[in-house]
Each structure stands twice: as C-alpha cells, then as structure tokens.
N, C-alpha and C positions, 0 to 999 in steps of 0.2 A: 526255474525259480527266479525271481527279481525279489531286491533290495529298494525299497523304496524311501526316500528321505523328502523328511519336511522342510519348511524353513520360514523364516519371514513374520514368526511372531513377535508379540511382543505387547509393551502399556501402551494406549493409547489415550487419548480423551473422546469423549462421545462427540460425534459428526465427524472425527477423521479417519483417514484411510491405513489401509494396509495390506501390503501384496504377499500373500503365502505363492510360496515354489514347493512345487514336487519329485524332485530328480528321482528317475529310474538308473537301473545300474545295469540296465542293457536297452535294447528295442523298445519302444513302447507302440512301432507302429499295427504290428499283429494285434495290440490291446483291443480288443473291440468298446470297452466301455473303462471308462476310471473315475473313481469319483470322492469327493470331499465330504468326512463326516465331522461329528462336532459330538463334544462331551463335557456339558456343563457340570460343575459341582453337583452332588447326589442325582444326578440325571443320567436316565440312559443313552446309549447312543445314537446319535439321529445321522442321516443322510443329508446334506446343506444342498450339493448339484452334483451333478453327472455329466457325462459329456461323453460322445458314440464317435467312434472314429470318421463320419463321414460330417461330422462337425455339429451334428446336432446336441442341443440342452437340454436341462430342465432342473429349474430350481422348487428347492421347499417355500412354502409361502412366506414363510419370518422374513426372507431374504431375498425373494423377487423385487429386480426393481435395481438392488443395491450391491449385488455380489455377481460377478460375473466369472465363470469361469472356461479355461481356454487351455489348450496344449500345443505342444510345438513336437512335433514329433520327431522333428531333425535334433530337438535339443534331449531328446528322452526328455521331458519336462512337462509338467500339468501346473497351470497356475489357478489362484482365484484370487481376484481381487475383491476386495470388500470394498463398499464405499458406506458414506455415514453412519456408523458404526455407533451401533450402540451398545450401554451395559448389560442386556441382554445376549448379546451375540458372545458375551465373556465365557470361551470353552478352552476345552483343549483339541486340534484340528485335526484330523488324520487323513491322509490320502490310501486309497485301496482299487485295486485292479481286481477286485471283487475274491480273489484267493489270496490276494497278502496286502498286511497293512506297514506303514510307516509307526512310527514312534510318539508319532505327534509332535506339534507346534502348538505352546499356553498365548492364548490372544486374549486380553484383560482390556476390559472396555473400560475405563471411570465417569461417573457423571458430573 
C-alpha cells in the first residue's frame, strides 16, 4: 500500500504557471507507471499524462505542448508542471500509481 500526496495548487491567472508535487510514502521506484488526473466541475475524470519508469510520456491533447510531467524517484515524488495555463485546465488534480489515488490539489485558472 502507498499513501500518495498532492500539492502545489492553487489561483492562478490565465498564461501562468504552476508546479504540482506528488509525494509517495514509500518507493516509487518498483512504480512502473504514475500518472496525473484532473476533475473539472460536473466532469468526469480524465487522465492529463503518465509517465513509465524508464522515463517515457504521454500527454492528453488539451495539455501537450504545455504540461510536462517528470519523477524523481530518489525523492519518491512525481511532479507536473503546467505552463500557460488556462480556465480550462481549472480541475481538481489527482496523482495515481494506477491502484491508489491521492486526495487531490484544486488548480483554479481565472481569465
């Protein structure tokens, strides 16, 4: 079992950035896969990127281009950085090792 925490949301205004963290609460380097989901108001939940322990990606289309995301396996940590951010992107963010999720981080985009 892992414990997974978000962090790093928050209001922003449209075109700026913001860096979510993922801390595990043990290993994350046996993870094979971990990945960032998102959950806007009346919306279901979507998948934003992924990322495979041999370092490969793959992002959702809303977000290629502008969201990167990356792990540190020494840190137990998964980040994704957002860049120009839009009202759109306004969800609540969840990281998952595909059998447990976090709690989520509220990322509020204004225009």
């Amino acid at each position: 079992q892992v414990q997974l925490v978000e962090s790093g949301g928050g209001w922003v205004q449209s075109g700026r950035s913001l860096r979510l963290s993922c801390a595990a609460s043990k290993s994350i380097s046996d993870i094979h896969v971990m990945g960032w989901y998102r959950q806007a108001p009346g919306k279901q939940r979507e998948l934003v990127a992924f990322i495979i322990s041999d370092g490969r990606t793959n992002y959702a289309d809303p977000v290629k281009g502008r969201f990167t995301i990356s792990r540190d396996d020494a840190k137990n940590t998964m980040y994704l950085q957002m860049n120009n951010l839009k009202p759109e992107d306004t969800a609540v963010y969840y990281c998952s090792d595909g059998d447990y999720w976090g709690k989520g981080t509220l990322v509020t985009v204004s225009s």
